[in-house]
PALUMTOR-309413 format. One line per field, with one value per atom (N, C-alpha, C): atom name; z, y, x; residue number from 1. Coordinates in steps of 0.02 Angstrom, whole numbers. Atoms other than C-alpha are relative to their C-alpha. Example, Ala and Ser with C-alpha at 12.3 -4.5 7.8 and 13.67 -1.06 7.14 Angstrom:
# residues 2
domi <- c(N/CA/C/N/CA/C)
zz <- c(0/390/0/-3/357/37)
yy <- c(-59/-225/60/-59/-53/55)
xx <- c(45/615/45/-42/684/-39)
tiza <- c(1/1/1/2/2/2)
This chain:
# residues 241
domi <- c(N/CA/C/N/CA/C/N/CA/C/N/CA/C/N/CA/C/N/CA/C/N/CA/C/N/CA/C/N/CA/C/N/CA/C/N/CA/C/N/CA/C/N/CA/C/N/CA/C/N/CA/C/N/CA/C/N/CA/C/N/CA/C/N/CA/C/N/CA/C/N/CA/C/N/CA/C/N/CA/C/N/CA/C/N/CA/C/N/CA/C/N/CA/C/N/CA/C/N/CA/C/N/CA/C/N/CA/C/N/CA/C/N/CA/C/N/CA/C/N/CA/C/N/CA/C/N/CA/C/N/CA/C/N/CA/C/N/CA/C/N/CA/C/N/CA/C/N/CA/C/N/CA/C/N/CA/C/N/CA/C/N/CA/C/N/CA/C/N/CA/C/N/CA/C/N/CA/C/N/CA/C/N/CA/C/N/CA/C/N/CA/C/N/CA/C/N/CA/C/N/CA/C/N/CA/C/N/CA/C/N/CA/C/N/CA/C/N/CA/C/N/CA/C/N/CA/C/N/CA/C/N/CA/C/N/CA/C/N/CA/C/N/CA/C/N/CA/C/N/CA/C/N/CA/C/N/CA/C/N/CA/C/N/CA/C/N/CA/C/N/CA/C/N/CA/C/N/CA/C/N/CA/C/N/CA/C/N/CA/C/N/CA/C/N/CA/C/N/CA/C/N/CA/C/N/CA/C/N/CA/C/N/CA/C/N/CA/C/N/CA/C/N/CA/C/N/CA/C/N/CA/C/N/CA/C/N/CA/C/N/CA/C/N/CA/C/N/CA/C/N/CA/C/N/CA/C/N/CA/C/N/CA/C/N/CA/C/N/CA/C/N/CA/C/N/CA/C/N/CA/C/N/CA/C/N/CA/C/N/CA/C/N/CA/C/N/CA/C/N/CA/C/N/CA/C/N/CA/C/N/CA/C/N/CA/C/N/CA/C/N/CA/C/N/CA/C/N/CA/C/N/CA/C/N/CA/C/N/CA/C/N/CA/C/N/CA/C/N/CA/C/N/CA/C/N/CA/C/N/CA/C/N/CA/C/N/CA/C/N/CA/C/N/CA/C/N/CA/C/N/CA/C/N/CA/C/N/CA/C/N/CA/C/N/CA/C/N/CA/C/N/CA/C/N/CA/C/N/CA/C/N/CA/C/N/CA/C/N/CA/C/N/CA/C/N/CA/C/N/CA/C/N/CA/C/N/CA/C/N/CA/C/N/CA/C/N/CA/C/N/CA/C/N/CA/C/N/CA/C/N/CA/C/N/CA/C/N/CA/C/N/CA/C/N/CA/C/N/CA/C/N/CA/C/N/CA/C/N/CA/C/N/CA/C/N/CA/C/N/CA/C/N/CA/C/N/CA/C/N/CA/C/N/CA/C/N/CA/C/N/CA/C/N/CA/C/N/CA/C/N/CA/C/N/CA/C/N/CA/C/N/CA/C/N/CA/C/N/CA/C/N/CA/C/N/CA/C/N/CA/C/N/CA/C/N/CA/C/N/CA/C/N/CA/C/N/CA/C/N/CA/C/N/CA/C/N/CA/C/N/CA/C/N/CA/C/N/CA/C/N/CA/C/N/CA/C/N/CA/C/N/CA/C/N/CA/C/N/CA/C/N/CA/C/N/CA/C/N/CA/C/N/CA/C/N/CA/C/N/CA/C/N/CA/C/N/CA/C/N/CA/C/N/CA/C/N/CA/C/N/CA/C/N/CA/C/N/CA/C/N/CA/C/N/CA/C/N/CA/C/N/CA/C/N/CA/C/N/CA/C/N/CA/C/N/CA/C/N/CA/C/N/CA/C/N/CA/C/N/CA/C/N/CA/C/N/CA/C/N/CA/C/N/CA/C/N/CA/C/N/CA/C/N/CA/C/N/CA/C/N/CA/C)
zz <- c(-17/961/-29/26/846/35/-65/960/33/-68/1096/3/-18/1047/-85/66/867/16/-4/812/-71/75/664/-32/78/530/-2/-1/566/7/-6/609/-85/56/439/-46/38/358/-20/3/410/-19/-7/358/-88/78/180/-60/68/66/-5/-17/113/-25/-3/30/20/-30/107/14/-5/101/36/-52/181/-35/54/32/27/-12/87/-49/46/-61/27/-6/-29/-29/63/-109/53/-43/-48/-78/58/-159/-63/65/-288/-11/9/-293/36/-24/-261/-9/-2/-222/76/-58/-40/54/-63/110/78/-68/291/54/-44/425/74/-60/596/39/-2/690/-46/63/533/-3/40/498/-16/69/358/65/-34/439/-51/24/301/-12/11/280/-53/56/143/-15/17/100/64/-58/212/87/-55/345/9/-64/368/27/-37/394/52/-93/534/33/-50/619/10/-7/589/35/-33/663/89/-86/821/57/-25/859/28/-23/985/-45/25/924/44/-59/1093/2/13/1049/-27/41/912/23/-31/958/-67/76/754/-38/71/582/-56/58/446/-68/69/281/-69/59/150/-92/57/-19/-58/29/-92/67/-53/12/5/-3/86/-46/32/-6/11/-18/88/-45/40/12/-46/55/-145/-31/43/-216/-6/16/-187/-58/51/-297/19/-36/-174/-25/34/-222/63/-79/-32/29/-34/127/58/-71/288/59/-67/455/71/-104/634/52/-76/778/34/-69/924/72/-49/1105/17/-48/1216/24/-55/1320/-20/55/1182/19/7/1194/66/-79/1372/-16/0/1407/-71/54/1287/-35/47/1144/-47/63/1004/-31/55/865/-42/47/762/-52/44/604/-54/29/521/-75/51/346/-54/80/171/-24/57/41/-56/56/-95/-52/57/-263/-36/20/-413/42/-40/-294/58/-83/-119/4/-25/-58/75/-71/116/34/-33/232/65/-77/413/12/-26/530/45/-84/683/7/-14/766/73/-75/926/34/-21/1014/83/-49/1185/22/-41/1292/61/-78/1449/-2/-13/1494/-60/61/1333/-54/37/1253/-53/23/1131/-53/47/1019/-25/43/887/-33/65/756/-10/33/638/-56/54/513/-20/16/385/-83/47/254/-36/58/116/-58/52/-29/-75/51/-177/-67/52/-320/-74/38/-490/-68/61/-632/-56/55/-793/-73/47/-939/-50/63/-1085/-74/64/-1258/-32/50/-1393/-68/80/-1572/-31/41/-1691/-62/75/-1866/-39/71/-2012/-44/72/-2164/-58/71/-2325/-63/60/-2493/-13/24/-2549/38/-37/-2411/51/-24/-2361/93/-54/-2171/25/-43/-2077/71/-84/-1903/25/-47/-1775/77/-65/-1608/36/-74/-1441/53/-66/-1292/38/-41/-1163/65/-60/-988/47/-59/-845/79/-49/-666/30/-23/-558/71/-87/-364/12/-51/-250/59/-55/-90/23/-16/6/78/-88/184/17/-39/287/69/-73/435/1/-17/514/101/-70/693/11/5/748/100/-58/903/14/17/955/74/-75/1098/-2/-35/1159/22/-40/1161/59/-44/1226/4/-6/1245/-98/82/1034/-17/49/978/4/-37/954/-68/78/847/-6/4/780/-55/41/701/-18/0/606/-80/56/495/-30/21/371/-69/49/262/-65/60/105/-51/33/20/-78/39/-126/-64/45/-240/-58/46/-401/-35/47/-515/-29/62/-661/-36/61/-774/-43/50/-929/-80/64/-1104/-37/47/-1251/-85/92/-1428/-28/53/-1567/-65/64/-1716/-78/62/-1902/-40/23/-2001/-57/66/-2187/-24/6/-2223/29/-53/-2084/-18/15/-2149/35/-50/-2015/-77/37/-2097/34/-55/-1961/85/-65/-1773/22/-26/-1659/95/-59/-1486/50/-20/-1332/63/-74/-1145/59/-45/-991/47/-78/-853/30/-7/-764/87/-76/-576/1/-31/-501/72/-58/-348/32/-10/-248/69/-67/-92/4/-13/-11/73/-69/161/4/-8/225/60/-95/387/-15/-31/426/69/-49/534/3/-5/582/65/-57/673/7/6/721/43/-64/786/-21/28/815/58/-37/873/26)
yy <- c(64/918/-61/75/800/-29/11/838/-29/16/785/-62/76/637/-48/24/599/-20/51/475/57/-17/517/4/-12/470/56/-45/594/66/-60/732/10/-28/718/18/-20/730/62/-61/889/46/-49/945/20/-35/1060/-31/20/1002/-60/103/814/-35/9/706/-89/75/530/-37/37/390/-50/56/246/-67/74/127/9/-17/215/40/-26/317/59/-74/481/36/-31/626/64/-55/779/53/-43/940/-33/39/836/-62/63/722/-78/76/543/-49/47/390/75/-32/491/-58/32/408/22/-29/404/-53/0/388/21/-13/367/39/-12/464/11/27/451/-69/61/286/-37/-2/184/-46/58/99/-84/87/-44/-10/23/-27/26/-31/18/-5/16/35/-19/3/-9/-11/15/-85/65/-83/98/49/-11/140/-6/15/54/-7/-42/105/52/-68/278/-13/-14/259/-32/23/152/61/-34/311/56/-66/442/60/-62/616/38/-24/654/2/22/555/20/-29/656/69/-70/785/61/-40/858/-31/29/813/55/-17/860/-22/-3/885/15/-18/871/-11/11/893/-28/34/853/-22/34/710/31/-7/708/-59/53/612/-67/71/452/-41/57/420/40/-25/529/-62/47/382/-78/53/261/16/-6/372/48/-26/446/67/-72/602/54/-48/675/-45/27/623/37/-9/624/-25/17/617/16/-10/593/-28/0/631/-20/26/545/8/-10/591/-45/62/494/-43/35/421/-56/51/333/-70/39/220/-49/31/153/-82/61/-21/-59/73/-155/52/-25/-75/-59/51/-186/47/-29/-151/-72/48/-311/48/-37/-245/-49/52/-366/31/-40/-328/-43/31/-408/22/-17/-401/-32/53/-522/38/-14/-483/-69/81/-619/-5/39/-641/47/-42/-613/55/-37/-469/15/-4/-453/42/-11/-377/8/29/-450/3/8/-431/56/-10/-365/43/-43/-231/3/-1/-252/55/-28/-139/3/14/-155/56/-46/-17/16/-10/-26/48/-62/134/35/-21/158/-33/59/-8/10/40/-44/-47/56/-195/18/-3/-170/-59/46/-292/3/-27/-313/-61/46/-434/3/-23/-425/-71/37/-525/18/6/-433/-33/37/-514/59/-7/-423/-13/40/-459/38/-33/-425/-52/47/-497/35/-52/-433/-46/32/-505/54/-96/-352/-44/21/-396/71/-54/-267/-2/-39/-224/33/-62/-121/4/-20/-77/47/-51/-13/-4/59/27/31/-17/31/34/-45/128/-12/7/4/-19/-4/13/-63/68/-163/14/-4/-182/-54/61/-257/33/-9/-300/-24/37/-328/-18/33/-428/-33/-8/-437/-34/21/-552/-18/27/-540/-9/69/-649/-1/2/-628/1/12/-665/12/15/-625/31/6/-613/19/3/-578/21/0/-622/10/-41/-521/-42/-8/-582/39/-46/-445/-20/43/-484/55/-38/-347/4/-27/-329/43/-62/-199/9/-39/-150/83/-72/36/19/-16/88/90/-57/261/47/-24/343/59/-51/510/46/-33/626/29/21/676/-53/52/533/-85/62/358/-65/31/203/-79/46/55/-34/65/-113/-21/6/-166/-97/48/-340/-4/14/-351/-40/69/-505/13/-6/-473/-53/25/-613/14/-9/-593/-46/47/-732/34/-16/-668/-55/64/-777/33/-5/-744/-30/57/-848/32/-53/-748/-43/-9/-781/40/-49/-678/-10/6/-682/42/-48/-586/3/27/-603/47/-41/-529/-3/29/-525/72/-58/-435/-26/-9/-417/-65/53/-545/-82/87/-702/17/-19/-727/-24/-12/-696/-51/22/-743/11/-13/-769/-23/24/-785/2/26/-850/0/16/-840/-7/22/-890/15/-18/-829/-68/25/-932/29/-39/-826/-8/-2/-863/61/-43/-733/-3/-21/-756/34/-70/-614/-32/-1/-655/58/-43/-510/-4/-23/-480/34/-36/-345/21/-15/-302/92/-76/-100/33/-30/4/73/-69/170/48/-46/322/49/-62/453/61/-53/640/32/-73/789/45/-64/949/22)
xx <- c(33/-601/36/-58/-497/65/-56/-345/-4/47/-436/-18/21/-522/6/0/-469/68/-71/-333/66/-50/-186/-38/36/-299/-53/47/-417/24/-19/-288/39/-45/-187/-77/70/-390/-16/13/-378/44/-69/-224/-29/35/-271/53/-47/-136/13/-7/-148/-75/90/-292/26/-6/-312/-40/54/-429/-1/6/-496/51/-39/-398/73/-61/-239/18/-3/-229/27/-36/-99/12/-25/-59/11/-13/33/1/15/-10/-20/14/-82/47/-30/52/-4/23/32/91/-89/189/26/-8/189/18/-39/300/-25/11/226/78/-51/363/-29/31/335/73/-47/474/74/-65/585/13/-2/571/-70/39/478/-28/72/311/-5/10/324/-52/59/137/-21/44/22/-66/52/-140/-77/37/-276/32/-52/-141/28/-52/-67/-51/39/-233/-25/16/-280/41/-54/-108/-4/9/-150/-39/79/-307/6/-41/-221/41/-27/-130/-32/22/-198/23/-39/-186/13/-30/-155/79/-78/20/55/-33/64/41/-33/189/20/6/208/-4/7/173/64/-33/311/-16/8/258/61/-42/390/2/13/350/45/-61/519/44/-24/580/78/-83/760/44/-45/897/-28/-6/882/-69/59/701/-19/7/716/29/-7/808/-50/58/656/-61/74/545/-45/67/429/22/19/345/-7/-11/365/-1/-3/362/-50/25/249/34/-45/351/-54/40/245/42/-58/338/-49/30/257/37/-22/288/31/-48/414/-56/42/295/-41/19/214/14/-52/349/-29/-31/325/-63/50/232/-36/28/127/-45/78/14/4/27/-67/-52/69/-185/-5/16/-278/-43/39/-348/-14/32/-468/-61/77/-575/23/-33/-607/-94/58/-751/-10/14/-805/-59/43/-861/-1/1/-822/66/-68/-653/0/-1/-611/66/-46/-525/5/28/-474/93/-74/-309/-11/-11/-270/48/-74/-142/-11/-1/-70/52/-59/64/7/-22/135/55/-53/249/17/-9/329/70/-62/429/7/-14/528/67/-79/652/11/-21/751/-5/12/723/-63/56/587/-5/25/514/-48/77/396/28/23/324/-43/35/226/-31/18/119/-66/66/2/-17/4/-82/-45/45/-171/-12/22/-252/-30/30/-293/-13/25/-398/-25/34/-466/-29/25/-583/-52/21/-645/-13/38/-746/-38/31/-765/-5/21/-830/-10/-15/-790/-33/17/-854/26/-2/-788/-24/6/-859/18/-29/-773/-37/43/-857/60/-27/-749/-29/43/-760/-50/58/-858/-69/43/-974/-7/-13/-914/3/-19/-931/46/-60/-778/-16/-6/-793/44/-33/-671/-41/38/-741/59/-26/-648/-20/40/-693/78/-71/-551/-42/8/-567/51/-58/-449/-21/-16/-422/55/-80/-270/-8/-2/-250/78/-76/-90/-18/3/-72/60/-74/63/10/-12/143/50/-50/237/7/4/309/56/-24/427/13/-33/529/56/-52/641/2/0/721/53/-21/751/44/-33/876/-4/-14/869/65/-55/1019/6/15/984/-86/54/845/-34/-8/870/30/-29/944/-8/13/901/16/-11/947/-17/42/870/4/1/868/-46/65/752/20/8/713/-54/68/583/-3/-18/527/-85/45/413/-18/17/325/-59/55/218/-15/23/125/-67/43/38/-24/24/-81/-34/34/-154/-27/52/-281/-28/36/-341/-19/17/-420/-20/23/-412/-13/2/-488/-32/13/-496/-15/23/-600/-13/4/-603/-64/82/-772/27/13/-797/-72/76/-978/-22/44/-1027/11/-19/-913/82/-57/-764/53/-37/-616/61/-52/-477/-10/21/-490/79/-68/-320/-39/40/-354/80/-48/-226/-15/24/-215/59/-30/-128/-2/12/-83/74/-38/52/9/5/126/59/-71/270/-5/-12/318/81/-64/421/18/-12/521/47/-55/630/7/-30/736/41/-46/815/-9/-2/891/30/-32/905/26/-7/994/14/39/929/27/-12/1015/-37/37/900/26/-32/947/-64/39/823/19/-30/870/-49)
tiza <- c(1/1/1/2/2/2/3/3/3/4/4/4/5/5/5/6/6/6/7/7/7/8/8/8/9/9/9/10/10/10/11/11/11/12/12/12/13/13/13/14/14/14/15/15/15/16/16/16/17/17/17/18/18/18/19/19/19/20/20/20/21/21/21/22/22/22/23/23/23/24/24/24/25/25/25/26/26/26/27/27/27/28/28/28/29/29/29/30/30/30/31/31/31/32/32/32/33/33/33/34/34/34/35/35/35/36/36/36/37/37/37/38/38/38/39/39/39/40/40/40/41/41/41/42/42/42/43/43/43/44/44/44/45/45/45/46/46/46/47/47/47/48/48/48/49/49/49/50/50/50/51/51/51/52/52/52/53/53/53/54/54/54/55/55/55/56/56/56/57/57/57/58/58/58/59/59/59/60/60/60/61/61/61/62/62/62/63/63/63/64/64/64/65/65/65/66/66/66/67/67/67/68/68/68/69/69/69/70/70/70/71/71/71/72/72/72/73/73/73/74/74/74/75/75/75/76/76/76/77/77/77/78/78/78/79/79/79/80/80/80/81/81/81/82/82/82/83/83/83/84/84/84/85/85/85/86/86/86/87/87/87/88/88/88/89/89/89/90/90/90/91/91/91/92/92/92/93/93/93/94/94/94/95/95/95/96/96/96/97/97/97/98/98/98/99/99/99/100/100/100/101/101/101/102/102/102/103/103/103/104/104/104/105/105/105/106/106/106/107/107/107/108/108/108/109/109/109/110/110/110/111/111/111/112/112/112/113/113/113/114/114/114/115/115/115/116/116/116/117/117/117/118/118/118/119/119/119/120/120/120/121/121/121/122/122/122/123/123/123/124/124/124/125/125/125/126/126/126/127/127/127/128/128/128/129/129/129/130/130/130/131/131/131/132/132/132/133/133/133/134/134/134/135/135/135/136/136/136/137/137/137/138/138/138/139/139/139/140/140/140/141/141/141/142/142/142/143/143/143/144/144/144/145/145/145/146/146/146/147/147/147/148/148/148/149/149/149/150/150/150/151/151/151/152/152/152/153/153/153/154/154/154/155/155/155/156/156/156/157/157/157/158/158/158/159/159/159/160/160/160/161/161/161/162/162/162/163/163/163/164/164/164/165/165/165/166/166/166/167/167/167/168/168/168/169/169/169/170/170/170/171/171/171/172/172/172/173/173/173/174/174/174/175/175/175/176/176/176/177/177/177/178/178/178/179/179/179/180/180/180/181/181/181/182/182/182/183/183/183/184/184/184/185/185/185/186/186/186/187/187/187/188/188/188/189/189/189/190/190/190/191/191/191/192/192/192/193/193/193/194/194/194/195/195/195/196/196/196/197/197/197/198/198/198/199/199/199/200/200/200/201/201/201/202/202/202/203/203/203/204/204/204/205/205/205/206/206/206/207/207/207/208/208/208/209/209/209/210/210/210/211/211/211/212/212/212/213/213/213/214/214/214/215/215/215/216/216/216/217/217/217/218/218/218/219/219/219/220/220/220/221/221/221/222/222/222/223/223/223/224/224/224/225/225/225/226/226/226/227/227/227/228/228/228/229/229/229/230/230/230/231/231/231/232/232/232/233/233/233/234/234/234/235/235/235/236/236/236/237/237/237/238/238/238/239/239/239/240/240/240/241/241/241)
């Protein structure tokens, strides 16, 4: 029945040595830092965004799934702890598909990831792209205690109030075109542009106390930007036997 009328995300669900969530969260045999690949090459997505591509994809479409637990060379030197490879039928390929994939969620800060995937195929030709704009967030306000008591029964306390905020908002933007050489073999260009803006706002203090008269307090403050730009253009030969 999943074959039939289920997408990718619902066929790798079922696969026993694969665990996979709605966050995007992977792990092959327990291991986690897992690579999905569409045909042998890198999707560029992560996280909820490779979710709702998986989920764009018939499983009618799918022609195999390769499971490799120890990647090949090319993306053993990125790190990854395996690799997932989905072969998709030819046919795939032909005409206009899209997918919009819209979601977010507010606690004390917003979280949200939008964006879009286009792909377009005539003959041997095709155009994909690709753009996304997640946001994620986090905020945290913990107050600590500790009591010591000394020989002489003296209580020392230490007291803790840390205070933080920090966000990053990512833009991906990705195009590629793929020519067809033969029936196995096919090769492809691809550009993809990676923004990412972190912020951080935090306060932390930390206070000394011996039988309930402060002793010393030290006080400090975050304000912390990083921003990441990257571009890189690939080019991708593919064979399968």
């Amino acid at each position: 029945p999943i074959l039939l009328n289920g997408n990718t995300f619902d066929v790798l669900n079922n696969i026993p040595s694969l665990q996979i969530d709605e966050l995007g969260s992977l792990s092959l045999l327990g291991k986690m830092g897992v690579l999905v690949t569409i045909n042998g090459k890198q999707t560029h997505l992560t996280g909820t965004a490779l979710i709702s591509y998986l989920k764009s994809i018939p499983a009618t479409s799918v022609a195999n799934i390769d499971l490799m637990s120890i990647p090949p060379a090319k993306w053993s030197a990125e790190g990854y702890a395996g690799v997932i490879d989905i072969r998709t039928k030819r046919d795939v390929l032909k005409g206009l598909k899209g997918t919009v994939f819209l979601g977010g969620s507010k606690g004390q800060l917003w979280k949200y990831n939008n964006g879009m995937l286009i792909q377009y195929g005539v003959k041997k030709w095709t155009i994909n792209s690709g753009f996304s704009i997640p946001r994620s967030s986090n905020y945290f306000d913990v107050i600590r205690e500790r009591q010591l008591v000394a020989e002489d029964n003296v209580i020392n306390t230490i007291a803790q109030h840390n205070q933080e905020r920090n966000h990053a908002v990512e833009l991906n933007a990705r195009i590629g075109l793929d020519y067809r050489i033969s029936k196995n073999s096919s090769i492809e260009l691809n550009w993809n542009f990676l923004q990412n803006n972190y912020k951080e706002l935090g306060y932390y203090q930390t206070s000394f106390f011996k039988a309930g008269d402060l002793l010393q307090s030290t006080s400090s403050w975050s304000n912390l930007r990083n921003p990441v730009h990257k571009n890189s253009i690939n080019l991708h030969y593919d064979f399968v036997t």
